[in-house]
N, C-alpha and C positions, 0 to 999 in steps of 0.2 A: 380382552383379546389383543394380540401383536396390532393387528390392522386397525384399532380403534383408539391405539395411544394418542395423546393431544398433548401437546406441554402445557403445564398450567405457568402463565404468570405473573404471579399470584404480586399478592402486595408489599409482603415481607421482600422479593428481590428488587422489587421495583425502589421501595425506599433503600437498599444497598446502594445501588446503583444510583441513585439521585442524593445518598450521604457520600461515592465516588466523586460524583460530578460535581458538587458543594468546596469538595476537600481540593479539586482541581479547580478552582476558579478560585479559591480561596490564595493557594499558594502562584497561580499567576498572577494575581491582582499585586500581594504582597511581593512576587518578585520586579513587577514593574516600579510598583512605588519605589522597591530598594535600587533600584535601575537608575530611577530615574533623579532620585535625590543622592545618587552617591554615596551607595552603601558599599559597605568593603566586602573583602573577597571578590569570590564570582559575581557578585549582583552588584560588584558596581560598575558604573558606566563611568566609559574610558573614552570618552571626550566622543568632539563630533568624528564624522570616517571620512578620510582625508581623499577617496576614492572618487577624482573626479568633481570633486568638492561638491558634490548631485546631492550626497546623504544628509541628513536630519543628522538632531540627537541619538545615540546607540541605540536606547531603551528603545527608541521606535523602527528602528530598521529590527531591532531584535524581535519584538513582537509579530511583526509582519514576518521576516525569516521564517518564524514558529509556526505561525499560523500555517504558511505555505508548504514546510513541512511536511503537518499534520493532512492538510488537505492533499498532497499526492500521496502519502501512506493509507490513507482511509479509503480514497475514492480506489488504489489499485486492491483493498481488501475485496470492495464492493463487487469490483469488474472481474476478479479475479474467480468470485461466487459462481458467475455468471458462465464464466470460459469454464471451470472443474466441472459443472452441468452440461455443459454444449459436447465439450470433447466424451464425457460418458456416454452423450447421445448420439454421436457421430460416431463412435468407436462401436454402436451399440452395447457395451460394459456392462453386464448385469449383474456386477460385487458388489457393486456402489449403490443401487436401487432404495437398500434400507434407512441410506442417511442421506438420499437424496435433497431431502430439504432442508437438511441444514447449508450448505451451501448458496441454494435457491435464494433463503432468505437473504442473506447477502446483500443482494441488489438491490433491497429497499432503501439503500443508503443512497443511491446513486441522484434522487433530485435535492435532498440535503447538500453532497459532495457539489452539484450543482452552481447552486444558489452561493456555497459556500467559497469553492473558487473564485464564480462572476465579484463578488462582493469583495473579495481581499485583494486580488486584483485590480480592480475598478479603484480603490481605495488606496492601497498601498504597493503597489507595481510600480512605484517609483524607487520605492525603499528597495524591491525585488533584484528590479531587471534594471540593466546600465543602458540598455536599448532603446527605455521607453521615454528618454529624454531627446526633447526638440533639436538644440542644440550640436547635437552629435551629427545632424544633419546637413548643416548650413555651412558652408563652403568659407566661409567669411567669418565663422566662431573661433576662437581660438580651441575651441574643445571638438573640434570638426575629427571624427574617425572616418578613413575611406573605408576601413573595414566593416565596419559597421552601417555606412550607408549603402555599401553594397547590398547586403540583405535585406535592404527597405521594404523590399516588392514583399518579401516575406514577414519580417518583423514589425510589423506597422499594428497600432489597435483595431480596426475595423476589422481585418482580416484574420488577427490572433482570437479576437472573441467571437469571431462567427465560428472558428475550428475550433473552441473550447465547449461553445455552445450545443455545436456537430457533433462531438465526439460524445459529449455525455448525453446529452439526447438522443443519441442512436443507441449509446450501448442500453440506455432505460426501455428504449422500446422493444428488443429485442428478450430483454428484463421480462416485460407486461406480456408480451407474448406468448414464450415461456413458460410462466407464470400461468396465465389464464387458460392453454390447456393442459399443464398438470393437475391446479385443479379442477378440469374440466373434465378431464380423466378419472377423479374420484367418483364423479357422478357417474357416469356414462359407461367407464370402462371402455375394450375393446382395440383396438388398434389405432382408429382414425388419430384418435389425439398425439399418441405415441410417433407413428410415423409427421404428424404436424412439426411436433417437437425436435424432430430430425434433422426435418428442412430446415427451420428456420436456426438450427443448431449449427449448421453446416454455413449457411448463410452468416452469421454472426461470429463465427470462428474466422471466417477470410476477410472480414471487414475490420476483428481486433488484430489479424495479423498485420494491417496496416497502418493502422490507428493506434495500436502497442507502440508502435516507434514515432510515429510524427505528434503523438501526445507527448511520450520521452521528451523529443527534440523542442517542444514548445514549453511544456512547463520544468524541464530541468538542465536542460542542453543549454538551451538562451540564455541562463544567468550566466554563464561563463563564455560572452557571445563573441570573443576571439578563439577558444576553444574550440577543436571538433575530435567525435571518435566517430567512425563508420559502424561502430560494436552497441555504440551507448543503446539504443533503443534495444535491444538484446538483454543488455546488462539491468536497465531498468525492468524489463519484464520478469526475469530472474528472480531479483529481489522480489517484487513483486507476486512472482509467482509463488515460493516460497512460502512467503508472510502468510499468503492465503492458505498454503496446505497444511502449515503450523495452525494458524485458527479456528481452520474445518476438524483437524484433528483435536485439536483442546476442547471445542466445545460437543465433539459425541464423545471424549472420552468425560467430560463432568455434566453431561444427557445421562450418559449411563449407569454412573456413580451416584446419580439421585433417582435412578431406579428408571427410568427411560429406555427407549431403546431396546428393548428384552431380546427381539431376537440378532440383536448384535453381538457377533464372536472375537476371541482375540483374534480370528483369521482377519477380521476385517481392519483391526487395528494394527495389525502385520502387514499388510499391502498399505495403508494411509503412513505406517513406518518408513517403508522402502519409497515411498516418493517423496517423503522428507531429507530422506539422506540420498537419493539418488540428486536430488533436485537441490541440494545446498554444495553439490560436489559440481554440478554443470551449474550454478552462480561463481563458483572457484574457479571453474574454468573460465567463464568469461569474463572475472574482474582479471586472472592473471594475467589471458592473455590478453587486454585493453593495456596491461601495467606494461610486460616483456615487448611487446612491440613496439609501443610507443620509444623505452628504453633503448632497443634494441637496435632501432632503427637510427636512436639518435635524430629526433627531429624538434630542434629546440621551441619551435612552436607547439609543440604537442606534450612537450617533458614539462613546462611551467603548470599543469594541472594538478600532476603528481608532487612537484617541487614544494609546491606551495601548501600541501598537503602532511607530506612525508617529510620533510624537514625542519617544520616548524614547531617548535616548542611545545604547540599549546595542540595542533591537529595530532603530530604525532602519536599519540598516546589511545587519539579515536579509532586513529591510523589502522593500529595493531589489534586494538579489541574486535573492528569491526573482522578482520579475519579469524580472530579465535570463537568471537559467538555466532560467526555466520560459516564456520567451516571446522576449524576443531573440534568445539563440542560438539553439535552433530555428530560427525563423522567419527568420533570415537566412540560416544555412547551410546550409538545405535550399528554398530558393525555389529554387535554379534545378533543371533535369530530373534533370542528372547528378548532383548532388549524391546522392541518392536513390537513386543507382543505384553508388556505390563508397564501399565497404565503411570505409573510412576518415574517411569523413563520420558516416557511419553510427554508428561504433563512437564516434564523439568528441560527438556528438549524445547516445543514447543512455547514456554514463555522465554527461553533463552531466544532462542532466534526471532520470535516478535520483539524482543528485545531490541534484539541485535541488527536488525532489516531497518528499523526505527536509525540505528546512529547511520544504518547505511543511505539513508535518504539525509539524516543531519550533516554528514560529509560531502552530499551532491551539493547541498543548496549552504551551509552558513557559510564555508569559506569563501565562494565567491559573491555571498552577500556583505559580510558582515569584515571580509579578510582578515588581517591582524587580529580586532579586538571581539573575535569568537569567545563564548565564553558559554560556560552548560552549568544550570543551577535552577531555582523554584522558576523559572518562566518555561524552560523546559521542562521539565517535569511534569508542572500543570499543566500547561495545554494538550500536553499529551495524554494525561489522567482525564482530561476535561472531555476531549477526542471520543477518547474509548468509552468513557460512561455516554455520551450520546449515540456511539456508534452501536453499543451493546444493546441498549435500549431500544435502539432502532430495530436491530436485527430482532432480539427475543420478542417482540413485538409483533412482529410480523411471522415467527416461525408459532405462536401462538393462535394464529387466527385460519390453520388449519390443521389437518392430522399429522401427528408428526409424522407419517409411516405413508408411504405413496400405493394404497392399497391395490389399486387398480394398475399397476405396472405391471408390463409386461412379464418383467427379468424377476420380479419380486423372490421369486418362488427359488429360483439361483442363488440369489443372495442370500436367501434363509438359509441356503445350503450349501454356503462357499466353503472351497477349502484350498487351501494353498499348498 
């Protein structure tokens, strides 16, 4: 029966996924070695970064850079799970009802994402952030920025990790919640659960409304801490959002290609279409307009992010892609009906802009980590291969330890029967 599907996850995916994560630790271990002993090409390290003369060796600002990367691309999959559930339940949506939990699962990443942040931070936040140097402080350094000590009250450790620690432990909570009465709902049925799940949907949507941007403004805004956009917490949610309706959609479109999912239609696959490409057309609109205004307005303090970006030799090149796989493809290959609605559109969409969301978080954070000597080879790669095979695992992991199908929902019965 529809109502009693379960994902099995079995052992054959599990070893995929752990020969993934092998193949990605393998090639960043080897890209740092080549990093670090001055191998050519991309993997070699181009002396220390002259940036305030604060930086190490490359190879280890680079690693750190990666890491941090990966950790704001993961943790915004996780939370993102979390917000596509909330707004169905707050919208009351009854389309979505049948893949409700793919999504859901999602958020089992968020004390991983946790633990993973405090830890890279705590460690290598010097490599990170220009901020988190004493020096910048002190009236009497010759490295003394007023600009920077201006934001003190703001940018100081104790205060940064208590809001790091705040934000992920709330959105978890609201996660476990959630969580325990939808399945709380298989057993019971009825309403009570359902309307629980409202509230604390509705609750948890006005708390990532604000925490969507002062997350932004904390983990990607601050490496470039003369920089500011009013847009950025916007623009980061965007991508964000995105990435997430790309990976909700990839993984019920290969749930259902291995026989999952049964009463799933291409109707459903046609509305998770249309908010892929509605939703990569308004991330266009708000990186253009962060780009034309800043431009436009001519405010030489604001134009050096772009500068530094878009003129440079080695960014340039990221420059351009990130608009053609976070907006052209999309938006070309999913204009017409059908596209939308078979699975092979779908699937080549979908790892395009996970793709492509990925250089769009590599452009928030290398250039102002690493500036100049940016560089993209096996240390990227692998950590990002390394990333996903833990985040995958995480999630199938947890979409396995109940029904795939949210028997006991309310809208269920809609959803078997949607049509667009």
């Amino acid at each position: 029966m529809i109502h009693e599907e379960r994902f099995q996850f079995t052992s054959a995916i599990k070893k995929q996924i752990f020969i993934w994560g092998a193949v990605g630790l393998g090639l960043l271990v080897l890209g740092i070695i080549l990093s670090a002993l001055g191998g050519g090409g991309h993997e070699a390290a181009q002396g220390a970064t002259a940036a305030g003369g604060h930086h190490e060796s490359h190879w280890y600002d680079r690693l750190f850079a990666n890491l941090w990367i990966n950790n704001l691309y993961f943790t915004g999959l996780a939370v993102i799970g979390i917000f596509f559930t909330a707004i169905n339940y707050v919208a009351r949506a009854g389309w979505s009802a049948i893949l409700k939990r793919i999504p859901e699962a999602f958020g089992a990443w968020l004390p991983f994402a946790g633990v993973l942040m405090l830890a890279v931070f705590l460690i290598g936040g010097h490599s990170i952030f220009h901020w988190t140097h004493s020096d910048l402080y002190d009236m009497n350094s010759p490295e003394y920025d007023p600009i920077i000590a201006g934001k003190h009250g703001f940018l100081n450790y104790p205060f940064y990790i208590i809001r790091m620690i705040l934000y992920i432990g709330i959105w978890y909570l609201f996660y476990f919640l959630i969580r325990k009465e939808s399945l709380a709902e298989d057993l019971d049925g009825g309403l009570l659960h359902y309307n629980k799940m409202v509230k604390y949907s509705a609750i948890f949507i006005v708390f990532f409304a604000v925490t969507s941007s002062t997350s932004a403004w904390d983990w990607a805004l601050s490496i470039d801490t003369h920089w500011y956009s009013t847009m950025y917490g916007w623009y980061v949610f965007s991508s964000w959002f995105v990435s997430g309706l790309a990976l909700i959609t990839l993984v019920t479109v290969m749930l259902k290609e291995h026989g999952y999912l049964k009463g799933l239609s291409s109707e459903h696959l046609h509305d998770l279409g249309k908010f892929i490409f509605a939703f990569s057309i308004f991330w266009t609109y708000i990186w253009f307009s962060q780009f034309l205004l800043i431009y436009y307005a001519n405010l030489p303090e604001e134009t050096i992010y772009f500068v530094e970006r878009l003129s440079s030799d080695y960014y340039s090149s990221f420059f351009f892609a990130n608009l053609f796989m976070n907006f052209f493809f999309p938006f070309l290959v999913l204009m017409t009906r059908d596209s939308k609605r078979h699975t092979i559109f779908l699937k080549a969409v979908c790892t395009v802009v996970l793709a492509g969301h990925w250089v769009d978080f590599y452009m928030m954070v290398t250039p102002g980590v690493l500036k100049e000597n940016g560089t993209f080879g096996l240390v990227e790669i692998g950590t990002y291969i390394l990333y996903g095979a833990a985040f995958l695992f995480v999630v199938l992991f947890n979409l396995s330890k109940a029904p795939l199908i949210a028997k006991n929902h309310p809208m269920l019965g809609e959803s078997l029967h949607h049509h667009t």
